[in-house]
C-alpha distance (Angstrom), angle and dihedral (degrees) to the residues before:
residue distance angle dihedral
X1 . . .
X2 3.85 . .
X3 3.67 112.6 .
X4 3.65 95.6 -104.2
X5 4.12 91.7 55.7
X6 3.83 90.6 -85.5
X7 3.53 121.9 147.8
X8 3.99 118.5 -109.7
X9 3.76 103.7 -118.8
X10 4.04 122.2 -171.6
X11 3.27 110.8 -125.4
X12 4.37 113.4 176.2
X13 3.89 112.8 -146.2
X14 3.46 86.3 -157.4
X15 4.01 93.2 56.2
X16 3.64 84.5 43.5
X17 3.77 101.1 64.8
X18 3.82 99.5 19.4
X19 4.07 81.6 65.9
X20 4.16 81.8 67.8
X21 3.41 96.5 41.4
X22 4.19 113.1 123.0
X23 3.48 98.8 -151.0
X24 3.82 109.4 79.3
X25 3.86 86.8 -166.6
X26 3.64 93.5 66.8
X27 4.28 90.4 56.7
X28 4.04 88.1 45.2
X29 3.64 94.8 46.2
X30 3.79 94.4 43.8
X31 3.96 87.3 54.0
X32 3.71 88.1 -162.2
X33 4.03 113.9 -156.4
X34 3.91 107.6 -169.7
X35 3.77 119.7 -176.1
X36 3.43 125.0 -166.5
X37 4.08 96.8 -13.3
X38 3.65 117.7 108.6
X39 4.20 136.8 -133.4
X40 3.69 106.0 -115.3
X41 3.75 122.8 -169.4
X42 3.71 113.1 -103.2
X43 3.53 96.4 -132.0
X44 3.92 93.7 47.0
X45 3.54 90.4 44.1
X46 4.30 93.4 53.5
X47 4.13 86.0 45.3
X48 4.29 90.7 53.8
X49 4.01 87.8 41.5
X50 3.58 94.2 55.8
X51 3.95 91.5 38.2
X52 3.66 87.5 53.7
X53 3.89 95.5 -125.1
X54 3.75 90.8 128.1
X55 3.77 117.5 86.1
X56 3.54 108.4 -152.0
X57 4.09 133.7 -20.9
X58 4.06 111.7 -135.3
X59 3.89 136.3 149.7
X60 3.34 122.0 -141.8
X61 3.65 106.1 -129.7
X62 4.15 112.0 -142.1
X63 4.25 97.6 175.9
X64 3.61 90.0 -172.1
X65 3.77 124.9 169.0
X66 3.92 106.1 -98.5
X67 3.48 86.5 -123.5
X68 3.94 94.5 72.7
X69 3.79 94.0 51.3
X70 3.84 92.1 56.5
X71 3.42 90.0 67.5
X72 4.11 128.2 113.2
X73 3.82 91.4 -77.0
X74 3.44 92.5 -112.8
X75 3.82 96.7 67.6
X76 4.07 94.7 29.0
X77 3.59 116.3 122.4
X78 3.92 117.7 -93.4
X79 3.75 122.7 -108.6
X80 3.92 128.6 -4.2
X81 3.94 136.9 -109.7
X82 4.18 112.8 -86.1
X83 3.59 102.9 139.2
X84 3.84 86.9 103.2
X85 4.12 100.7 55.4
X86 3.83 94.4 20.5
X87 4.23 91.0 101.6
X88 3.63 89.3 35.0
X89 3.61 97.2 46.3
X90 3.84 90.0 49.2
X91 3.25 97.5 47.6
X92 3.92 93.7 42.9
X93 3.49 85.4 59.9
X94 3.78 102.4 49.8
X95 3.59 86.1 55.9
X96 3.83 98.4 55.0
X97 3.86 82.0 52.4
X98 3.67 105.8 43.5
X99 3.94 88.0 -120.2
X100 4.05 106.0 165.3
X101 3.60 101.8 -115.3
X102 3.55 100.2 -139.6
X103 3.78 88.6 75.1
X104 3.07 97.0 31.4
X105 4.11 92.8 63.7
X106 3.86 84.8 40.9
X107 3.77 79.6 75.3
X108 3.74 84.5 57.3
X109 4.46 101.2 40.0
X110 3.22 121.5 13.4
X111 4.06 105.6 30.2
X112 3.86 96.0 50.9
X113 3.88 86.3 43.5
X114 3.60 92.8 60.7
X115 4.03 98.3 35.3
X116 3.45 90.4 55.6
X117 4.13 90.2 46.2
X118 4.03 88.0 -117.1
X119 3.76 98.7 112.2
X120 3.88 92.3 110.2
X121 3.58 90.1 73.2
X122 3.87 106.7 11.9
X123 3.93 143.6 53.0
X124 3.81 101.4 46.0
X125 3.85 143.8 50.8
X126 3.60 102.9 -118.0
X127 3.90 132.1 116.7
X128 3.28 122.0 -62.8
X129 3.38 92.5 13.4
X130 3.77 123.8 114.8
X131 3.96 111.8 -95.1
X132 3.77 106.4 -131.2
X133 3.85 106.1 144.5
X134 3.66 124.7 159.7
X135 4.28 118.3 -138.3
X136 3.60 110.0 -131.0
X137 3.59 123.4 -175.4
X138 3.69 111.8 -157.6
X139 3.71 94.5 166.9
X140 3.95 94.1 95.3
X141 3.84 135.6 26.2
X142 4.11 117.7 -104.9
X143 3.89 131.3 -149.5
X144 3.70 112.7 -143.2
X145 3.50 107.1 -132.6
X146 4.48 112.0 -175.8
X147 3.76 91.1 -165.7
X148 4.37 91.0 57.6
X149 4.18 94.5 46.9
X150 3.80 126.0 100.7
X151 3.58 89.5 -131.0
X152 3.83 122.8 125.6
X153 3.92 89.5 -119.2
X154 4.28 118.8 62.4
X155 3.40 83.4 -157.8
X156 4.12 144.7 93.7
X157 3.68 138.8 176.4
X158 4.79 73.0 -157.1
X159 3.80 89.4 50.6
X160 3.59 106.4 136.2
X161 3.59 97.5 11.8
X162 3.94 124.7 131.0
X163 4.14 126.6 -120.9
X164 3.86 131.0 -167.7
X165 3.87 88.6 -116.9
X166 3.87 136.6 -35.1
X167 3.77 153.8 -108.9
X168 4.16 100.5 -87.0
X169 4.13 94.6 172.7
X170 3.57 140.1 -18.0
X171 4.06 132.9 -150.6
X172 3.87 126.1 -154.8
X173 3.68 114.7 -161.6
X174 4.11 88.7 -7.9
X175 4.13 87.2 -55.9
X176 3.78 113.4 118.4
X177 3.81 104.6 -125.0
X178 3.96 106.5 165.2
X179 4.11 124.4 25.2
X180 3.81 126.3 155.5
X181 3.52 105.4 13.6
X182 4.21 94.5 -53.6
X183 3.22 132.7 94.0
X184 4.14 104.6 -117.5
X185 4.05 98.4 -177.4
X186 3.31 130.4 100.7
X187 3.62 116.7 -111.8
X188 3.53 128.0 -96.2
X189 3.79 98.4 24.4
X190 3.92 90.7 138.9
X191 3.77 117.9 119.8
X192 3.81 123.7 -160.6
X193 3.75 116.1 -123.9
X194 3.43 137.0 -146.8
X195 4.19 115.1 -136.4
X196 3.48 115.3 -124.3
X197 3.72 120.5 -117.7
């Protein structure tokens, strides 16, 4: 629930601008296989953003092998990659609008932090706080190319597409784990944590 009583509602980023993407090929190749999230129109969708009656903004991130999606749709793989251009893409976006992008990455921090009962140790730079910050350079455009990402899957309904800047490093927990297009980390540095109540 939102904090006013509201219903949390999935809504996909991905779904939401691959539904104005021109090339048709892009939406058949993707093969996208939602479950329970719903189409929301765009212009609906920017009003509740900027009215703050959306909780959070995520994608879900599904890097599978491109093989798996050209399956009978049926028995295609779920979801599709967009860990990669989700920051960019939202960010891209606010610009175009003239969203202020301190609320805008709230949608981003601090608002999935406290929906998912986290915000004692995530969503914000602040003391005590874990230190995960993502580096984004917004001082030149990008072109997302699948093919050059660490990702598990070479492949991206966003392949080719152009952002107002991109992700340069990232820290978890104040340790750098991704810089310059590679993942740097070692693995399994993820720690399970336990929602507040």
């Amino acid at each position: 629930m939102h904090a006013d009583g509201d219903p949390v509602v999935p809504v996909l980023v991905h779904l939401r601008d691959l539904e104005k993407a021109h090339d048709l090929n892009q939406l058949v190749a993707a093969q996208l296989t939602a479950g329970g999230e719903r189409r929301i129109d765009l212009t609906m969708f920017r009003y509740l953003l900027r009215e703050g009656r959306i909780a959070t903004v995520s994608t879900d991130h599904a890097p599978w092998p491109i093989e798996t999606k050209q399956r009978p749709i049926l028995r295609a793989s779920a979801g599709m990659p967009g860990l990669e251009t989700f920051l960019a893409g939202m960010v891209t976006a606010g610009v175009k609008r003239d969203f202020p992008l301190p609320e805008l990455l709230g949608y981003l921090t601090w608002r999935p932090a406290e929906v998912f009962g986290l915000a004692g140790r995530k969503g914000r730079l602040a003391v005590g706080l874990d230190a995960d910050v993502a580096v984004f350079d917004a001082r030149s455009p990008w072109a997302f190319h699948a093919a050059e990402t660490p990702s598990a899957a070479d492949w991206s309904p966003f392949d080719g597409w152009s952002f107002a800047g991109r992700v340069e490093a990232t820290y978890v927990r104040g340790r750098r784990v991704f810089e310059d297009g590679r993942v740097v980390g070692p693995a399994g540095g993820g720690q399970f944590l336990q929602r507040s109540a």
